[in-house]
N, C-alpha and C positions, 0 to 999 in steps of 0.2 A: 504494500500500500504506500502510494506517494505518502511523505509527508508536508502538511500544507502550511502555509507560513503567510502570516498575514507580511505587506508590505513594511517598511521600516517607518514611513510617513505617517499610516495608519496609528501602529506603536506608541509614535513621539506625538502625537494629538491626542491620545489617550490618556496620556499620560500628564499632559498637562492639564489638558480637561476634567479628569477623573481623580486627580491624586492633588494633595498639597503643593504639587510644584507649580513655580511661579514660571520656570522657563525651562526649555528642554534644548541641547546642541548634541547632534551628532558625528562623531566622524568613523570613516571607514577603517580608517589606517590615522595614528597619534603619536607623537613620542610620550607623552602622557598625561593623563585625565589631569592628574595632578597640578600639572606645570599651566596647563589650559586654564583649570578654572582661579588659579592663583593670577594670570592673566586678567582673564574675565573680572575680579577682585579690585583691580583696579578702576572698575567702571561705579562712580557713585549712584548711579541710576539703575543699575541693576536688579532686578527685581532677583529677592531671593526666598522660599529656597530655591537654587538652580543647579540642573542637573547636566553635567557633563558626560556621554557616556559615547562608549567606542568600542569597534571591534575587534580590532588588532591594536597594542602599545607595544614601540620600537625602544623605548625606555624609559618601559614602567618601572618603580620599585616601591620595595615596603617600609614598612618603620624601619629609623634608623639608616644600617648602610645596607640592608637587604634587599636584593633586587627582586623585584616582579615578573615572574615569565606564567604564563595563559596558554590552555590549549584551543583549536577553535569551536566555538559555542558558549566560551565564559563568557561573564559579564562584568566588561570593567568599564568603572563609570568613579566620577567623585562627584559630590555634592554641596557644594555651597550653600553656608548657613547664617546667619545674624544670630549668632547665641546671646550676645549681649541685648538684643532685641527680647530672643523669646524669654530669656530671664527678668527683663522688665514686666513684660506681659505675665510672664508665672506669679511675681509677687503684686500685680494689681489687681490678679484672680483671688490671691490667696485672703488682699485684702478687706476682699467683701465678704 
């Protein structure tokens, strides 16, 4: 049995549409999610959370000096957050 795959496009509008994310980038081929979305980081307008996610990274790594290698069908992706954000919002929840 074929297996069926919805398109990549389909995916990344669901994913915005459907989930807390504020913004979604794909790429096919990255040196890495990481370095991208610390990139993207620099944008004040950025809506966040945002999701960086890719198919292939040429040099991805882990914590520390640990490097990242993926076979294909992983999911590597980072995610951009305003923690200092959602911790205002946690203690103005908390407040009421």
């Amino acid at each position: 049995m074929a297996e069926s795959r919805k398109p990549i496009a389909v995916i990344l509008s669901h994913l915005q549409a459907a989930t807390f994310l504020r913004g979604v980038e794909h790429h096919t081929e990255i040196a890495s999610t990481n370095d991208r979305a610390l990139e993207l980081c620099a944008d004040v307008e950025l809506l966040v959370p945002f999701l960086v996610l890719a198919d292939h990274q040429t040099a991805g790594r882990g914590r520390g000096a640990n490097r990242w290698w993926s076979s294909d069908g992983a999911i590597l992706f980072s995610v951009i957050v305003d923690v200092a954000a959602a911790c205002r919002n946690r203690a103005v929840r908390k407040s009421h």
